[in-house]
ROKOLMAR-415507 format. One line per 10 residues: for each residue x negated, y negated, z negated of N, C-alpha, C. Coordinates in nm, 3 decimals. Each point is the difference from the previous one (the first is absolute). Example, Ala and Ser with C-alpha at 12.3 -4.5 7.8 and 13.67 -1.06 7.14 Angstrom:
REM residues 2
-1.319:0.569:-0.780:0.089:-0.119:0.000:-0.090:-0.120:0.000 ~ 0.035:-0.105:0.072:-0.082:-0.119:-0.006:0.077:-0.109:-0.073
//
This chain:
REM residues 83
-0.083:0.118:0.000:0.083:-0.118:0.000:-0.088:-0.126:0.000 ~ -0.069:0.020:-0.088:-0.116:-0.127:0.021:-0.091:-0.030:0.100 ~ -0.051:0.117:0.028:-0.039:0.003:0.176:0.029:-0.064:0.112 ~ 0.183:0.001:-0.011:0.060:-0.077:0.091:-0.034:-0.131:0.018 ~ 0.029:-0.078:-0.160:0.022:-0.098:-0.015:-0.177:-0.070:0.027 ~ -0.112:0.093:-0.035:-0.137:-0.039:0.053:0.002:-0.024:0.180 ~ 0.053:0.095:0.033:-0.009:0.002:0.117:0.063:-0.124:0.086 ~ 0.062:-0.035:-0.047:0.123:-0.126:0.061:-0.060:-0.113:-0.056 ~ -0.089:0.003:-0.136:-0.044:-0.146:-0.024:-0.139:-0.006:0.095 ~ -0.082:0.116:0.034:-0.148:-0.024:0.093:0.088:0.000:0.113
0.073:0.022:0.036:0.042:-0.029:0.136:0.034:-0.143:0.039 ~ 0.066:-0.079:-0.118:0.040:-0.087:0.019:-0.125:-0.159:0.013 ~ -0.121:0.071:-0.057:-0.120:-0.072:-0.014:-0.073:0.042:0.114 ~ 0.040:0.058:0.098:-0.110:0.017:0.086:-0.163:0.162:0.026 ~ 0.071:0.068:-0.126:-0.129:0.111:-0.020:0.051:0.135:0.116 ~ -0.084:-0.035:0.059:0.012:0.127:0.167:0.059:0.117:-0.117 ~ 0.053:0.131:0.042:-0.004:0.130:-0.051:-0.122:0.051:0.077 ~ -0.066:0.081:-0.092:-0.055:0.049:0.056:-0.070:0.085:-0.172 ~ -0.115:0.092:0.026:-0.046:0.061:-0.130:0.002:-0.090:-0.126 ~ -0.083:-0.100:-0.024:-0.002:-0.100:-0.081:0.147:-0.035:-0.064
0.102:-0.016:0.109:0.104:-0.047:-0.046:0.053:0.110:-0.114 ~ -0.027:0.145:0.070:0.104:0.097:-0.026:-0.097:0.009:-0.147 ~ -0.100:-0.022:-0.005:-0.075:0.059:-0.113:0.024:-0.114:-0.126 ~ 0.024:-0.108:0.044:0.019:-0.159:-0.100:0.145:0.084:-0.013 ~ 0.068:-0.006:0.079:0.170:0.022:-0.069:-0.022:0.132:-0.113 ~ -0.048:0.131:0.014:-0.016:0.077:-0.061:-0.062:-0.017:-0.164 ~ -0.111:-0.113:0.018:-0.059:0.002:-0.123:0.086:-0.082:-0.064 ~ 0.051:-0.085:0.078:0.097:-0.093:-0.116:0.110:0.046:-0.056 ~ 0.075:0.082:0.079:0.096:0.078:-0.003:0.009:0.100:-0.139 ~ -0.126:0.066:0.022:-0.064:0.056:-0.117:0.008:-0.074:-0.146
-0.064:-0.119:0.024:-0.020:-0.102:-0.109:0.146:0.028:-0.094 ~ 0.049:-0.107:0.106:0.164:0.021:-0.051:0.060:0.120:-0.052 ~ -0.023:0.095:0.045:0.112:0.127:-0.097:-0.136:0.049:-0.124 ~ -0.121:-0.039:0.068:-0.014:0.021:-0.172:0.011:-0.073:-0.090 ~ -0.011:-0.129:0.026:-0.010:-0.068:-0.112:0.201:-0.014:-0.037 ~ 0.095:0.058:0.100:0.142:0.027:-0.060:-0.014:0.102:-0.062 ~ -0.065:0.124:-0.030:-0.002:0.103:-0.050:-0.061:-0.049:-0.132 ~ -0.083:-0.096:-0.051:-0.069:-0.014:-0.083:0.090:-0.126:-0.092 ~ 0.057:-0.091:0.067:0.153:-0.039:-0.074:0.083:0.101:-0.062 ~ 0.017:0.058:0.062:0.089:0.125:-0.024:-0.037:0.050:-0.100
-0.123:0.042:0.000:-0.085:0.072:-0.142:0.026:-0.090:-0.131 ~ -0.056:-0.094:0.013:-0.019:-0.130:-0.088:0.164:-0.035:-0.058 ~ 0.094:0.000:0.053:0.128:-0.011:-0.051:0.056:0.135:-0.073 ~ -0.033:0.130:0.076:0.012:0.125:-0.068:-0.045:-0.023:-0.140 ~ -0.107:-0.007:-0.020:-0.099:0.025:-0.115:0.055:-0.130:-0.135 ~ 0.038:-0.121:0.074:0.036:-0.107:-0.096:0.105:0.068:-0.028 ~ 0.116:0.053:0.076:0.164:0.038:-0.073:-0.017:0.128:-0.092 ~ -0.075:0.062:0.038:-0.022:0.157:-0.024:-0.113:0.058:-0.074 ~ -0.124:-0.105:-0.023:-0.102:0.035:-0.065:-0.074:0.086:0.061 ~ -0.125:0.078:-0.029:-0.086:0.007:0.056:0.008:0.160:0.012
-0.011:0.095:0.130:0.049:0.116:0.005:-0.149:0.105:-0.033 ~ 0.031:0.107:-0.046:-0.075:0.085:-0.055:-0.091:0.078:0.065 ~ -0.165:0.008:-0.007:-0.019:0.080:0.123:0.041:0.150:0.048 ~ 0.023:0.029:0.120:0.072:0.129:0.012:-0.121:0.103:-0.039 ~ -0.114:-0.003:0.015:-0.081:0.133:-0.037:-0.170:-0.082:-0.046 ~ -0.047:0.065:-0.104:-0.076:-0.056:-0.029:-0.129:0.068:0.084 ~ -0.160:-0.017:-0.029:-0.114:0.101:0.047:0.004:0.125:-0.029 ~ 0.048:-0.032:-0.116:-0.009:0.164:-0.119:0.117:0.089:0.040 ~ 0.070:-0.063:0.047:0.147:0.113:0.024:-0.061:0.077:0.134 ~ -0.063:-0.130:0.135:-0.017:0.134:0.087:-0.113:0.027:-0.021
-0.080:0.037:-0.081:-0.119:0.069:-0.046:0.069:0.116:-0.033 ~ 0.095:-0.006:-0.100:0.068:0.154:-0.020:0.071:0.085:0.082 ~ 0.058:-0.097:0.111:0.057:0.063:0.114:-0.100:0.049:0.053 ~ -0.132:-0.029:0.065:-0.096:0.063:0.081:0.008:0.099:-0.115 ~ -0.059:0.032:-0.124:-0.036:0.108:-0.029:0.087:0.101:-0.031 ~ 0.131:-0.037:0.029:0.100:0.114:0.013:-0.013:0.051:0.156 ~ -0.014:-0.094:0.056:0.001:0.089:0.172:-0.090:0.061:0.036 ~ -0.143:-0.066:-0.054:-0.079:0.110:-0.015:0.034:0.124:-0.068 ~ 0.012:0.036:-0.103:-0.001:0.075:-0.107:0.110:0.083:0.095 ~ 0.104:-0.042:0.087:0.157:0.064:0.123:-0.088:0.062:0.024
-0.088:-0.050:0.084:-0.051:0.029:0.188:-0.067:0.161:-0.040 ~ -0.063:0.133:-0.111:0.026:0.092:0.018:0.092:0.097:-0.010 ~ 0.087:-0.060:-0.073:0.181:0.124:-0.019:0.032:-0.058:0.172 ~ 0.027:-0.070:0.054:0.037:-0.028:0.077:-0.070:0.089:0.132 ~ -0.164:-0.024:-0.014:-0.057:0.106:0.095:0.029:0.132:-0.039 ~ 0.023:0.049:-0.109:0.014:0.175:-0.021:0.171:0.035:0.018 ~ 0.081:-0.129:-0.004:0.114:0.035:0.055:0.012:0.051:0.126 ~ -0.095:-0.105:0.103:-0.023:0.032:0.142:-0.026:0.132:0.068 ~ -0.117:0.031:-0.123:-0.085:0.123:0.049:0.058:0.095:-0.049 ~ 0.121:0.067:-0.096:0.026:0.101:-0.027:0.093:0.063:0.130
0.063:-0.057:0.052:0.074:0.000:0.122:0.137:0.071:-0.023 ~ 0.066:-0.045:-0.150:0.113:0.082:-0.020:0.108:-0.117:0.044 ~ 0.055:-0.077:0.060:0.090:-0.083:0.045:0.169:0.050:-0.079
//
């Protein structure tokens, strides 16, 4: 949506299309939804306070060493060949 509206204001100033153009509309374009995504955040967090992290280092530290610790029942499931 903002794209558009880039596109129609360099047009209206004179900027050829061409790579440059397409690459200026893109980065700005960019600009804009992040820095709306980051409003967005910033109003979340003021109404709602500050959200919890979903997984800490230590949690998937324990996950690897459970999948490790999987990965041989899992091979001798394979290899017994009783399906």
């Amino acid at each position: 949506m903002e794209s558009d509206h880039l596109h129609r204001y360099l047009e209206e100033h004179g900027l050829p299309k061409g790579m440059i153009r397409g690459t200026l509309v893109f980065a700005l374009a960019s600009l804009v939804s992040w820095g709306s995504g980051e409003m967005m955040d910033w109003a979340q967090e003021k109404k709602e306070g500050p959200q919890p992290v979903a997984q800490t280092s230590d949690d998937l530290l324990q996950l690897l060493k459970m999948v490790v610790q999987a990965q041989p029942v899992v091979a001798e499931i394979r290899g017994s060949g009783s399906y």
